[in-house]
N, C-alpha and C positions, 0 to 999 in steps of 0.2 A: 826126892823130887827135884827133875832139874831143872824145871820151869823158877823155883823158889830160889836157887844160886841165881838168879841172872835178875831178879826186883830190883830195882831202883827205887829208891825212897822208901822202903822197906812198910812198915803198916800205913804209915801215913801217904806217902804213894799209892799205895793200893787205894785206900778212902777216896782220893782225889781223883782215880780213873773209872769210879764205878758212876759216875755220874755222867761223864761223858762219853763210857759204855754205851748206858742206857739211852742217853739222848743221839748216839750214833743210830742204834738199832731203830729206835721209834722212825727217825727222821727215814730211814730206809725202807721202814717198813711203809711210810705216807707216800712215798714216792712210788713205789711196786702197787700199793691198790689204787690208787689216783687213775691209775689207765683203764681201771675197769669201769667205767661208766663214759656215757657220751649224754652230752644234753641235747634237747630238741631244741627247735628256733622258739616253742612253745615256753621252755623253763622246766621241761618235762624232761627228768633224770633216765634214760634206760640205762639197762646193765647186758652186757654182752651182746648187743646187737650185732650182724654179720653185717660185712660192709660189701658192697656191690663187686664181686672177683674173690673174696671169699669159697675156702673149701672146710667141709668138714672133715674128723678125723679120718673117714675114710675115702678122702678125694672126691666128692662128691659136692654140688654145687650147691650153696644156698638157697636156690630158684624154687619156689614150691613149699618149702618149709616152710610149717606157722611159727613164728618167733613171737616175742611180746607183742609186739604191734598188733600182729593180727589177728589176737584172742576178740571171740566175739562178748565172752561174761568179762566184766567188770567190775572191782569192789563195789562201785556207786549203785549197779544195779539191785543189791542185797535191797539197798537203805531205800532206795527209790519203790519197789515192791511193800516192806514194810510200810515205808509213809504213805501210798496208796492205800492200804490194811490201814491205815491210823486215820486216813482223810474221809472212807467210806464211815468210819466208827462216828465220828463226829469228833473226834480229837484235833482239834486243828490247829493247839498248839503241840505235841506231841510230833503231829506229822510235820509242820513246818521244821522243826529241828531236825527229822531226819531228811527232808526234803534239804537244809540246810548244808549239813553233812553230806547228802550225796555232790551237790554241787562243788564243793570243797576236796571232795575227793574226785571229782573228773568236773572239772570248770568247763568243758565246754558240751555239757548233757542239756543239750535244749527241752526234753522234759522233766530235769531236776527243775529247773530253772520257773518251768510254767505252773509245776507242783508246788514251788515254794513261794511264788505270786501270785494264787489261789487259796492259801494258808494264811499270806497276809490281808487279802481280802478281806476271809471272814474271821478273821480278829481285828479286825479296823484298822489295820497297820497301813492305809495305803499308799505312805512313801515308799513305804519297802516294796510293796507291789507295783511301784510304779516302777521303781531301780529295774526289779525281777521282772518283769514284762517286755521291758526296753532289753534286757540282755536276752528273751528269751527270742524274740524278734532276730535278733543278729545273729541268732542262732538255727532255728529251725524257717525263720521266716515266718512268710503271713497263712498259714494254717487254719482251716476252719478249728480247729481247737483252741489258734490264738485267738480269734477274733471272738470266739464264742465266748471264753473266758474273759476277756478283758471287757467287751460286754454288760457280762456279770457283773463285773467290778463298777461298771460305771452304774448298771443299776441299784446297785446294795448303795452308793454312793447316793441315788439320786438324780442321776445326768440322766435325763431319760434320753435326750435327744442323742449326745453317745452312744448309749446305748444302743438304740435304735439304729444306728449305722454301722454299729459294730457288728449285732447280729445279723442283719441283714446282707454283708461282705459273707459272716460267716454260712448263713442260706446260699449266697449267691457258688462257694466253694464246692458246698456238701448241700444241696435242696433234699434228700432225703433222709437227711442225719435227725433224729428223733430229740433230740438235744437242743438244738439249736430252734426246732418248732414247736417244743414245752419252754422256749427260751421269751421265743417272741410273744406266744401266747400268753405268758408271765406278764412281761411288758407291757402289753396289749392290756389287761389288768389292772395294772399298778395307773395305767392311765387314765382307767373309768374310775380307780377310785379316786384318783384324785381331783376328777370333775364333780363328784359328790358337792 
């Protein structure tokens, strides 16, 4: 071996270089994948995204391809499906955690959002519904499904008079959404009884 005529420091030099071996190679290694990934303004990690004058292997433009970005399915949208399946059962602690979950995995799902401040409704949570309502607002905006829902909230709550302007924004969006006039009609209800 001629590599073994030319050691310095003979076994115990060896000892001493395998460490700084290995910490050469890692340090190389962080620095070569480091470049693979770009963040968003969002905090949101892609990997290999094409950058604007980009070509692919066979010279050909980026323009047109679907990359990450432009996938229409979603991991959140699994959980968002399911917690619907869990919210229709009557499970609405079950669904809330996946409604949880999907938000968690895409934060800015403004029906995660509305799912999971409708879960905390009717489990009486309604700080959390009130948190989940305000984010879902900055997210989808004023919706006949927001107004419908939050509504809700205030009826299960007792506000009737929120209520009643909740639903009625929500009427005014969607007047023939069947939803929102088994909504009023409710209301409308809860009002005679309580003139009893």
């Amino acid at each position: 071996m001629l590599w073994s005529k030319y050691r310095v420091g003979g076994l115990l030099g060896d000892k001493m270089m395998r460490p700084m071996r290995l910490a050469a190679i890692a340090s190389l290694l962080v620095v070569m994948l480091s470049g693979c990934q770009t963040a968003d303004s969002n905090g949101v990690v892609r990997t290999n995204e094409p950058s604007k004058g980009d070509v692919t292997a066979f010279g050909d433009a980026f323009d047109g391809l679907k990359t990450v970005s432009d996938v229409e399915y979603y991991a959140s949208d699994q959980a968002v499906a399911e917690a619907k399946n869990q919210f229709r059962a009557e499970n609405y602690g079950n669904a809330g955690a996946l409604f949880y979950k999907a938000t968690q995995l895409a934060p800015n799902d403004g029906v995660a959002w509305l799912g999971l401040a409708a879960c905390s409704d009717r489990i009486r949570r309604f700080d959390l519904a009130d948190r989940a309502y305000a984010r879902a607002f900055r997210l989808i905006g004023g919706t006949p499904e927001y107004y419908n829902n939050v509504g809700y909230s205030y009826l299960l709550r007792g506000k009737l008079q929120d209520a009643r302007s909740n639903f009625l924004k929500a009427y005014e969006l969607a007047p023939n959404d069947p939803t929102v006039a088994n909504n009023l009609k409710l209301l409308s209800s809860s009002v005679k009884n309580l003139e009893r």
